[in-house]
PyMOL Python script that loads the backbone (N, CA, C, O; Angstrom):
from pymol import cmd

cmd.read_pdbstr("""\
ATOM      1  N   UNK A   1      62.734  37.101  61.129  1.00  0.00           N
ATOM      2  CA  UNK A   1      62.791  36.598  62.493  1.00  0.00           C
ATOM      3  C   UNK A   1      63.875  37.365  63.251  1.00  0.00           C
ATOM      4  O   UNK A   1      64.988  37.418  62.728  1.00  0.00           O
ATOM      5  N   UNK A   2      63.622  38.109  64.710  1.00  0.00           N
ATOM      6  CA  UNK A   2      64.666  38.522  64.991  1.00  0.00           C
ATOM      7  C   UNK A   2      65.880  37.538  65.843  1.00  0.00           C
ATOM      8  O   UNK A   2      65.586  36.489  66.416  1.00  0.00           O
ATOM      9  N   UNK A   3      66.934  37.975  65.801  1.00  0.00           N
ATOM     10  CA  UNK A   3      67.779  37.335  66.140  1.00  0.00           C
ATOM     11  C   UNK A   3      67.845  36.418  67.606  1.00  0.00           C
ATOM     12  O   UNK A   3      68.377  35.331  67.836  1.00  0.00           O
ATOM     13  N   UNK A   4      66.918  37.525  68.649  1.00  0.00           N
ATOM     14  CA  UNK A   4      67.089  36.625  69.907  1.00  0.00           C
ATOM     15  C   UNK A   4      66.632  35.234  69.856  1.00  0.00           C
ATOM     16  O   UNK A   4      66.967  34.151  70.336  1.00  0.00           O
ATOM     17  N   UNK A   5      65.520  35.816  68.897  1.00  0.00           N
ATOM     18  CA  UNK A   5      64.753  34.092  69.028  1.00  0.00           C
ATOM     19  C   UNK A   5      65.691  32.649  68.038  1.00  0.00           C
ATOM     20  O   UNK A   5      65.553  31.429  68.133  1.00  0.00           O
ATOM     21  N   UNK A   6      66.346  33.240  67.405  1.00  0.00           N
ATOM     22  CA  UNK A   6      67.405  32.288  67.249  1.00  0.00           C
ATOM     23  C   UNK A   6      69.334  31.905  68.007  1.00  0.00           C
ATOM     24  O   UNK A   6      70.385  31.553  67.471  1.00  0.00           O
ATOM     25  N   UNK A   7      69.115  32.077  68.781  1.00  0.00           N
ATOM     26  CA  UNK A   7      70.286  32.266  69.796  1.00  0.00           C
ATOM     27  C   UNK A   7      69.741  31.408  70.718  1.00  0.00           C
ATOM     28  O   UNK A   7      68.620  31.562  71.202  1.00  0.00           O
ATOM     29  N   UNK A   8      70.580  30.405  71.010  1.00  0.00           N
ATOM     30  CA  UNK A   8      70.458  29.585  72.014  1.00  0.00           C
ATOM     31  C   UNK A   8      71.354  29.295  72.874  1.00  0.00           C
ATOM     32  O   UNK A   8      72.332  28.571  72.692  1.00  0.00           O
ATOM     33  N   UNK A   9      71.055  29.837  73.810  1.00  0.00           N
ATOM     34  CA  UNK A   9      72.200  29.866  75.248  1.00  0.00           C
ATOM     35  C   UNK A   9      71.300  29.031  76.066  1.00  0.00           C
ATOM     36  O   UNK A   9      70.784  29.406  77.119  1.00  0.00           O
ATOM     37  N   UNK A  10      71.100  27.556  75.364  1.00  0.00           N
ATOM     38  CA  UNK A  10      71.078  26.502  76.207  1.00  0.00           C
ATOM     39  C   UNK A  10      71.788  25.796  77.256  1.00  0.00           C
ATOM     40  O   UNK A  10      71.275  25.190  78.197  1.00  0.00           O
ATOM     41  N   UNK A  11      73.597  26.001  76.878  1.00  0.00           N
ATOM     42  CA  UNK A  11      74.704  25.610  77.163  1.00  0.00           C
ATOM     43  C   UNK A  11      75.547  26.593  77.112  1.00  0.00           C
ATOM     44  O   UNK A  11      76.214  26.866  76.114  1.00  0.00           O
ATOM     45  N   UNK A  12      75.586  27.281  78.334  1.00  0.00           N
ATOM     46  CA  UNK A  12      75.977  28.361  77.973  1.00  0.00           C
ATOM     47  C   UNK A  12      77.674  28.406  78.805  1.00  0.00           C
ATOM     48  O   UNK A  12      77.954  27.830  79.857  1.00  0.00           O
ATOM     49  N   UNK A  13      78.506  29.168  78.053  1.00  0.00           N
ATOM     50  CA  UNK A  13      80.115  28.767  78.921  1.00  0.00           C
ATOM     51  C   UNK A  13      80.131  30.459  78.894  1.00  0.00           C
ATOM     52  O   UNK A  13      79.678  31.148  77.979  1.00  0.00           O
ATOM     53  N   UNK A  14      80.749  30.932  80.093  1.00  0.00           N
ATOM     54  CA  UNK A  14      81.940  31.778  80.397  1.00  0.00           C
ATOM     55  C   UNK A  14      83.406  31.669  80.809  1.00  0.00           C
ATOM     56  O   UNK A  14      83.617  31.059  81.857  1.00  0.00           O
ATOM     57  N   UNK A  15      84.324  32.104  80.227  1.00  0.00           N
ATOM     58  CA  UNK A  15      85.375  31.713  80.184  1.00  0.00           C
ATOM     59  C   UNK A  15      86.688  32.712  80.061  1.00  0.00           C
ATOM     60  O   UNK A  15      86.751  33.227  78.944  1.00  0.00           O
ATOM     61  N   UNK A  16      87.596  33.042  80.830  1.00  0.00           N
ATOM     62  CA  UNK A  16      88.875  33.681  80.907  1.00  0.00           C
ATOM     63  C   UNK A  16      90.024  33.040  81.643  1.00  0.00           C
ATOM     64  O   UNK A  16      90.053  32.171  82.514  1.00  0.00           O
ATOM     65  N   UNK A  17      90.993  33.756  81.007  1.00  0.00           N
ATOM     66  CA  UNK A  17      92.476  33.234  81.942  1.00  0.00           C
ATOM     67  C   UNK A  17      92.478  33.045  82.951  1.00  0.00           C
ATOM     68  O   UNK A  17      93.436  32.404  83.384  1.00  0.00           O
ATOM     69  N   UNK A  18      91.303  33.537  83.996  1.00  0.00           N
ATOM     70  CA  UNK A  18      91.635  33.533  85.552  1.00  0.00           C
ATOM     71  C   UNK A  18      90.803  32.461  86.036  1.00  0.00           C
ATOM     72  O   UNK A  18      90.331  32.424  87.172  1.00  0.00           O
ATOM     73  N   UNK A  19      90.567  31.218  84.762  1.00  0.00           N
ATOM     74  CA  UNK A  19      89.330  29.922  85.186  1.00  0.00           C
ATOM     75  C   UNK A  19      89.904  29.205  84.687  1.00  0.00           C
ATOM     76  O   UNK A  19      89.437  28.098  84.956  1.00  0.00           O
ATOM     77  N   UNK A  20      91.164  29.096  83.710  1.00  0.00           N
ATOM     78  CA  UNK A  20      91.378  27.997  83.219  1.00  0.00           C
ATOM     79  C   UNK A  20      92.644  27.031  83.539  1.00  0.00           C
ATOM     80  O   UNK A  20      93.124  26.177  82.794  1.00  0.00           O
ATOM     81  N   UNK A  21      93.085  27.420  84.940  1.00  0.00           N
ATOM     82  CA  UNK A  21      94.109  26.455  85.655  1.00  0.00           C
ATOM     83  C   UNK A  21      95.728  26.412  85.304  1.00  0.00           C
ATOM     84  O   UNK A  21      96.660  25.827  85.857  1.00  0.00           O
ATOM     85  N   UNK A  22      95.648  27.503  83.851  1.00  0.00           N
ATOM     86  CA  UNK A  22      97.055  28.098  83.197  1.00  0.00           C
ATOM     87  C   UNK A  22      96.816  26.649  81.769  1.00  0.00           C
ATOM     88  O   UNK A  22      97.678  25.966  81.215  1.00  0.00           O
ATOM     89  N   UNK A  23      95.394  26.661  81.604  1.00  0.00           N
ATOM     90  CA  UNK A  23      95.225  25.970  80.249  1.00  0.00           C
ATOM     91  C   UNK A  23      95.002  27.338  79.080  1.00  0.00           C
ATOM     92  O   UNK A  23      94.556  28.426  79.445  1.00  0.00           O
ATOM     93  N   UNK A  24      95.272  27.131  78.118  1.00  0.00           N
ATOM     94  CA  UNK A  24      95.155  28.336  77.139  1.00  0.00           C
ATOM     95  C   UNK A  24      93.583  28.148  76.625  1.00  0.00           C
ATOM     96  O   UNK A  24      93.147  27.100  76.149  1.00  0.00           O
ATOM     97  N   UNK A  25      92.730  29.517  76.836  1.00  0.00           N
ATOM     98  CA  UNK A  25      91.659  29.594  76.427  1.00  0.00           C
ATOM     99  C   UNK A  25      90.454  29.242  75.306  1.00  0.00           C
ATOM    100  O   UNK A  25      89.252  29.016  75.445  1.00  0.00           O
ATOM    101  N   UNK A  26      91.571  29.317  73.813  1.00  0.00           N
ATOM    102  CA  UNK A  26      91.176  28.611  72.882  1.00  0.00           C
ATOM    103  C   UNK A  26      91.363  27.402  72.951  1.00  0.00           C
ATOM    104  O   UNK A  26      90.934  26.676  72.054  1.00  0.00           O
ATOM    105  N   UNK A  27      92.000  26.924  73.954  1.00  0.00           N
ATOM    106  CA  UNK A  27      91.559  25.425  73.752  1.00  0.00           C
ATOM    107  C   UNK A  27      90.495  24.952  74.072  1.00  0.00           C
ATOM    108  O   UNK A  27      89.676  24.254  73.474  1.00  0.00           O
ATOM    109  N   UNK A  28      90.575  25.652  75.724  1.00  0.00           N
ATOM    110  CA  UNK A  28      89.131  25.175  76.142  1.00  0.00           C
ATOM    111  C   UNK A  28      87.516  25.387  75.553  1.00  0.00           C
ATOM    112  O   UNK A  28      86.525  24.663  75.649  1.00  0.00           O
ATOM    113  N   UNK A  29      87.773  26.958  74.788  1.00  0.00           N
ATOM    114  CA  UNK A  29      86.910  27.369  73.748  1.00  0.00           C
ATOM    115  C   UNK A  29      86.829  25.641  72.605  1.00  0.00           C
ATOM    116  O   UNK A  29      85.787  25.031  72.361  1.00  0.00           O
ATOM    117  N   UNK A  30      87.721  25.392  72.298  1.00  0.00           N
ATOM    118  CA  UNK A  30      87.500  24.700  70.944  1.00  0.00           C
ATOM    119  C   UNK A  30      86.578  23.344  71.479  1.00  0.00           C
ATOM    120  O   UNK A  30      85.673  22.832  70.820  1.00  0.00           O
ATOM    121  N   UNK A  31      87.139  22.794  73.138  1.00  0.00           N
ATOM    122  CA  UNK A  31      86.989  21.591  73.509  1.00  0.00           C
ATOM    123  C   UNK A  31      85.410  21.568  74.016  1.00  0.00           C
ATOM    124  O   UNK A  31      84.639  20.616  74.139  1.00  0.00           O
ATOM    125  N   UNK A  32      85.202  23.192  74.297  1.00  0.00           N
ATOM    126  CA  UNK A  32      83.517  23.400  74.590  1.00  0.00           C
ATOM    127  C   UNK A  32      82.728  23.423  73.742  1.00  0.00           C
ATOM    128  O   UNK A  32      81.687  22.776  73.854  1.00  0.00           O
ATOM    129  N   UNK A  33      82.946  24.031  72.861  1.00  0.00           N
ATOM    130  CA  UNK A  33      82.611  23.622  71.242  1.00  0.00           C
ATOM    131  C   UNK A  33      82.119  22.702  71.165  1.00  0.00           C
ATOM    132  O   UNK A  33      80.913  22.636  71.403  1.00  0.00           O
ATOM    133  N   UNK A  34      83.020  21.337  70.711  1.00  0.00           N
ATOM    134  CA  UNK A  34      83.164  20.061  70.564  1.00  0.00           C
ATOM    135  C   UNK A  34      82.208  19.531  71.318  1.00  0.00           C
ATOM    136  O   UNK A  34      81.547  18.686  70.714  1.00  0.00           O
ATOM    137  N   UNK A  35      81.905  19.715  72.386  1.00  0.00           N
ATOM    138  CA  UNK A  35      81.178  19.675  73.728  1.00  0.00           C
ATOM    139  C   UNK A  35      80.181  19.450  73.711  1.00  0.00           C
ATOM    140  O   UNK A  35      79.603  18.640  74.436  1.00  0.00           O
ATOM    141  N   UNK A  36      79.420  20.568  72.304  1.00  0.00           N
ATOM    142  CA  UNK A  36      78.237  20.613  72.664  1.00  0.00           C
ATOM    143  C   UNK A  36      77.568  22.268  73.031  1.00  0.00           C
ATOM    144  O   UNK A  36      76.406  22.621  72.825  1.00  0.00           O
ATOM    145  N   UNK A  37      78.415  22.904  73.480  1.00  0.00           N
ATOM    146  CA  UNK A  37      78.228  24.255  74.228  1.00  0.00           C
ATOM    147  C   UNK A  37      77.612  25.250  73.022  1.00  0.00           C
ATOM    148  O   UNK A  37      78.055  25.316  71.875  1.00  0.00           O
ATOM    149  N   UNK A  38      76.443  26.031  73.587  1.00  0.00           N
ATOM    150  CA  UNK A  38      76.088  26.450  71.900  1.00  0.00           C
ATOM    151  C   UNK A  38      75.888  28.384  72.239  1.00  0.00           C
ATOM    152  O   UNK A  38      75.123  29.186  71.701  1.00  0.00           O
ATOM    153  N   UNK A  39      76.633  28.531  73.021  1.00  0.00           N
ATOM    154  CA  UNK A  39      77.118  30.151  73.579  1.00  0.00           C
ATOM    155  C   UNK A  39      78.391  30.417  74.344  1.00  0.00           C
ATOM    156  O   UNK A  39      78.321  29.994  75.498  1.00  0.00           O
ATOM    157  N   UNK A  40      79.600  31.029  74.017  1.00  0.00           N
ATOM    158  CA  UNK A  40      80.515  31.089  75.029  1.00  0.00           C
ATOM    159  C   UNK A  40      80.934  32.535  74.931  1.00  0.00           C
ATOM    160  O   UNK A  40      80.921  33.234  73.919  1.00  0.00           O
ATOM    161  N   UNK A  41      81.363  32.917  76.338  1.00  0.00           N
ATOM    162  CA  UNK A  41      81.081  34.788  76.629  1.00  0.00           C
ATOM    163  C   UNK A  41      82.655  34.229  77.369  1.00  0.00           C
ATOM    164  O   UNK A  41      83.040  33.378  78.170  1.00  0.00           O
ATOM    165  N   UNK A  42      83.358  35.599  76.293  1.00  0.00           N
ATOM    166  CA  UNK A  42      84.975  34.867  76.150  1.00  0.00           C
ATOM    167  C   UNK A  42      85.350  36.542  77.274  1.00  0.00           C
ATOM    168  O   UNK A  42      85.688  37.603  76.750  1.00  0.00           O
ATOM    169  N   UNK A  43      85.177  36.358  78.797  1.00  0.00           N
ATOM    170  CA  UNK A  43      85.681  37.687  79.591  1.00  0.00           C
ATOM    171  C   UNK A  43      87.479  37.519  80.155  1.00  0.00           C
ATOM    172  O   UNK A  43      88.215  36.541  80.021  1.00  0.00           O
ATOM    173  N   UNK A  44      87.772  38.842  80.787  1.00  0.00           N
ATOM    174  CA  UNK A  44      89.131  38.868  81.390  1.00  0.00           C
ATOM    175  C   UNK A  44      89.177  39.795  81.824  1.00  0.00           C
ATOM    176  O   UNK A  44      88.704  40.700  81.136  1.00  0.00           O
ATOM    177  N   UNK A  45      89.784  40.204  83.277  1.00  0.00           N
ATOM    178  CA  UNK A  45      89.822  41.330  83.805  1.00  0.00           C
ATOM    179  C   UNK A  45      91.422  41.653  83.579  1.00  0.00           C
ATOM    180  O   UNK A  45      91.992  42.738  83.690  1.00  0.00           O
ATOM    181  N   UNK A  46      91.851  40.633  83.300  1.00  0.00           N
ATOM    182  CA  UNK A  46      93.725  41.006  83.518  1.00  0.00           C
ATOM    183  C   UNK A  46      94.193  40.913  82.063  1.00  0.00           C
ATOM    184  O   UNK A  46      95.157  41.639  81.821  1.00  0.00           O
ATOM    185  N   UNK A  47      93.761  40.231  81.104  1.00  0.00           N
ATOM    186  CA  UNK A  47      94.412  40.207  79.652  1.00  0.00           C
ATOM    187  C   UNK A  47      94.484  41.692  78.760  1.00  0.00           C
ATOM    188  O   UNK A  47      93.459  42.338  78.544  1.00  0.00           O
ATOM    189  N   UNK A  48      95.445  42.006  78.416  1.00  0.00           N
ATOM    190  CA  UNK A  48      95.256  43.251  77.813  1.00  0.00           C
ATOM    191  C   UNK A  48      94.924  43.020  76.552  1.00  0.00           C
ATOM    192  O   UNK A  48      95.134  41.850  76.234  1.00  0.00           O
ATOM    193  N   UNK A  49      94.356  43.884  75.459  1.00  0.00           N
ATOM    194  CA  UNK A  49      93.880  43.711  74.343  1.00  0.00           C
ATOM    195  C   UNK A  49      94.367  43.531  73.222  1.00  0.00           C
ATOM    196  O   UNK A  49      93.764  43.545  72.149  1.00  0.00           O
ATOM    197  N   UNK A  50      96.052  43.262  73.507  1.00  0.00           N
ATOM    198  CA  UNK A  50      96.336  42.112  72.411  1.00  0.00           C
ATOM    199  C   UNK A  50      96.305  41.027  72.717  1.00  0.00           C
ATOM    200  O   UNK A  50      96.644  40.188  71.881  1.00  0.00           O
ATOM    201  N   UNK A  51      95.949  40.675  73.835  1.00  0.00           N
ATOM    202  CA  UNK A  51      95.278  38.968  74.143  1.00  0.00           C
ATOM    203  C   UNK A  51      93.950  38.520  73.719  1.00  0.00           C
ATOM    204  O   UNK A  51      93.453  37.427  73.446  1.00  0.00           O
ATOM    205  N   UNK A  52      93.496  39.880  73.759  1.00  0.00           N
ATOM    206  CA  UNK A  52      92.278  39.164  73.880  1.00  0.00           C
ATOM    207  C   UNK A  52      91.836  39.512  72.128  1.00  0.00           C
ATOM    208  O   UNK A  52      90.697  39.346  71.691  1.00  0.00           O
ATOM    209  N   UNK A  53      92.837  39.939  71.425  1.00  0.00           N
ATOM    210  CA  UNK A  53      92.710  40.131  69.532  1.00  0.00           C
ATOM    211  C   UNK A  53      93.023  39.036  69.616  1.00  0.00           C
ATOM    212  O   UNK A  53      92.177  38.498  68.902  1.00  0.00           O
ATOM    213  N   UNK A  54      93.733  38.160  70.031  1.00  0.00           N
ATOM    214  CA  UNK A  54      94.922  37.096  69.511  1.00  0.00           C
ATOM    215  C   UNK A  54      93.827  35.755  70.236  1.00  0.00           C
ATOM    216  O   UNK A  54      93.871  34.598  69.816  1.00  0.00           O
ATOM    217  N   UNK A  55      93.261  36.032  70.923  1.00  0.00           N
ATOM    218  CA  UNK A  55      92.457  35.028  71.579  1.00  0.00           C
ATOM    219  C   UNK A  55      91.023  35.221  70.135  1.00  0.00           C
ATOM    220  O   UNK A  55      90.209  34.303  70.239  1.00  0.00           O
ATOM    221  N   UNK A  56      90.779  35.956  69.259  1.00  0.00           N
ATOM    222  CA  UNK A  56      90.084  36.072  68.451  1.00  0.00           C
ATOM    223  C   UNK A  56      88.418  36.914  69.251  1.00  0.00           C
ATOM    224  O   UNK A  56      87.238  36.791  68.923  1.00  0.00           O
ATOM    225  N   UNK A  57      88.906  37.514  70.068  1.00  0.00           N
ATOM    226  CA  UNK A  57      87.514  38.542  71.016  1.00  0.00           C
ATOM    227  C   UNK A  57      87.543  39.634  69.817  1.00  0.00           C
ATOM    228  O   UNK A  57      88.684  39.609  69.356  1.00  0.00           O
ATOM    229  N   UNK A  58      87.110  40.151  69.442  1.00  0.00           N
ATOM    230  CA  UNK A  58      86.731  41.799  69.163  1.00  0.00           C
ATOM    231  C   UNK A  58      85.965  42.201  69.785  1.00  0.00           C
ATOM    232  O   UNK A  58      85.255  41.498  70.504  1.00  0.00           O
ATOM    233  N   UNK A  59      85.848  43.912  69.662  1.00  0.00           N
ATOM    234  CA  UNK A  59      85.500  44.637  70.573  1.00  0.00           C
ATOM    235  C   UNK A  59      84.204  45.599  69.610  1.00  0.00           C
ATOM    236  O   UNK A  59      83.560  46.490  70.163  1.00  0.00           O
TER     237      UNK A  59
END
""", "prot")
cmd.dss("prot")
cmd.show_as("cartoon", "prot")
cmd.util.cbc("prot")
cmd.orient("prot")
């Protein structure tokens, strides 16, 4: 089976530092999670890329 057809971006979150009100990202990641949310597209135009290692993004 290929993969798209199992991927479900029913609930889908986007999410970076410049949306989260100066809340830290993995939280809100964990609390969307929890949520229910079953895709999250983790972006940033301003975090440099030891934020976004440490935020757990790879590239």
């Amino acid at each position: 089976m290929r993969i798209i057809k199992k991927l479900d971006i029913s609930k889908y979150l986007v999410i970076g530092p410049e949306n989260t009100k100066g809340r830290p990202v993995a939280t809100i990641i964990k609390d969307a999670v929890n949520a229910g949310f079953t895709c999250i597209q983790i972006r940033s135009k301003v975090a440099s890329d030891s934020a976004n290692a440490s935020s757990g993004r790879s590239h």
